[in-house]
C-alpha positions in Angstrom: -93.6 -17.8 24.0 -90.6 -20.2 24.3 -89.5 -22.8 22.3 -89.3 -26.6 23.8 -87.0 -29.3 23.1 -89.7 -30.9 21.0 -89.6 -28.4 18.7 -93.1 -27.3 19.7 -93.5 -23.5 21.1 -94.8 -23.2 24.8 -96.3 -20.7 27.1 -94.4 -18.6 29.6 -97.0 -19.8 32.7 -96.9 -23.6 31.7 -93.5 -23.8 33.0 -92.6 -25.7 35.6 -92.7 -23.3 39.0 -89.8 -25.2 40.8 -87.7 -23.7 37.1 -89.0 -20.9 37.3 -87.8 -20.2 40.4 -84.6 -21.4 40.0 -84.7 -18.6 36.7 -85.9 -15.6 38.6 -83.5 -16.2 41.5 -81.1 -15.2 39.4 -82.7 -11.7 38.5 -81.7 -8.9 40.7 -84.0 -8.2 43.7 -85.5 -5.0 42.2 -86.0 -6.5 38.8 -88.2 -9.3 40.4 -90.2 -7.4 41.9 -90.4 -4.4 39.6 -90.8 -6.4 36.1 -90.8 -10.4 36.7 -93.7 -9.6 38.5 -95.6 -8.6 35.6 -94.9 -10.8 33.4 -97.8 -13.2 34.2 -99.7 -14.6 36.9 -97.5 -17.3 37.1 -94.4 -15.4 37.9 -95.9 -13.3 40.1 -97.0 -15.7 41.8 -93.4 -17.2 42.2 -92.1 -13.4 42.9 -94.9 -13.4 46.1 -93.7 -16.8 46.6 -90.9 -17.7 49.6 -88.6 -20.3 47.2 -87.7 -17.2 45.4 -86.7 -15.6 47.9 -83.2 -17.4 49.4 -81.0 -14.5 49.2 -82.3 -11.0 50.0 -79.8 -8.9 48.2 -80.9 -5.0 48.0 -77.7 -3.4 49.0 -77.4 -1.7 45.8 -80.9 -0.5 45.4 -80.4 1.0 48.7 -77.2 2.8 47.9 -78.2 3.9 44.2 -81.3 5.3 45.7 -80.2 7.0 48.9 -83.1 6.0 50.8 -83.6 7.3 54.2 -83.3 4.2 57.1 -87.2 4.0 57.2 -88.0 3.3 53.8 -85.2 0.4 53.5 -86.7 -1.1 57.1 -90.3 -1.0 55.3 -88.5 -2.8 52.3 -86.4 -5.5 54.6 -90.2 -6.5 56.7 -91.9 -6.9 52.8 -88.6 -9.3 51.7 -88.6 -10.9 54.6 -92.5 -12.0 55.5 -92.0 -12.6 51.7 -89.6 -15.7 52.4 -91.5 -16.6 55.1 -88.3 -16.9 56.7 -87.0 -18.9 54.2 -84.0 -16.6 53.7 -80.2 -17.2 53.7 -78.4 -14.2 53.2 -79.3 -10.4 53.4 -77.9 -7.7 52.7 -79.2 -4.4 53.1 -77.7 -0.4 52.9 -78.9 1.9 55.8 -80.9 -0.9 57.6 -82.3 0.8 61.0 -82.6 -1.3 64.6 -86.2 -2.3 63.4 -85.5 -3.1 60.4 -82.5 -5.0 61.6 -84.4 -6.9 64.6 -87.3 -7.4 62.3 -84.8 -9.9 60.1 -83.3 -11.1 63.3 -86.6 -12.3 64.7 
């Protein structure tokens, strides 16, 4: 629940997608996904969206995990069919050729 400007309390899923993604944009990469996600069918649908998707940022994931090249290329091709192309940054750690050419393309 949230509370509105008209002193009223709202729902989570009645708010505006186009804020909503301007919110979750703002939530780490793994966060998004991991938890966001959950929250309702709503978000998740924004999460699975491409709008929240402008900067693909998992650099740090990558690093705290030590993830061997494959498993961060199958991460990069999910991200990126995520934005649809949409996408104006990346960064990755330990991004392989296909993973690399993938983005590219």
């Amino acid at each position: 629940m949230m509370y509105s400007s008209n002193g009223e309390w709202g729902k989570w899923e009645d708010l505006n997608s186009e804020i909503l993604v301007l919110i979750l944009v703002r939530i780490p990469a793994e966060a998004r996904v991991a938890t966001a996600s959950l929250v309702c069918k709503s978000w998740m649908s924004c999460v699975l969206g491409p709008f929240c998707w402008p900067d693909i940022d998992i650099q740090d994931w990558c690093r705290r995990r030590h993830l061997a090249v494959e498993y961060v290329d199958s991460a990069v091709r999910k991200l990126v069919r995520r934005s649809k192309g949409t996408f104006r940054r990346f960064s990755a750690f330990r991004l392989g050729d296909s993973g690399f050419a993938f983005a590219a393309n």
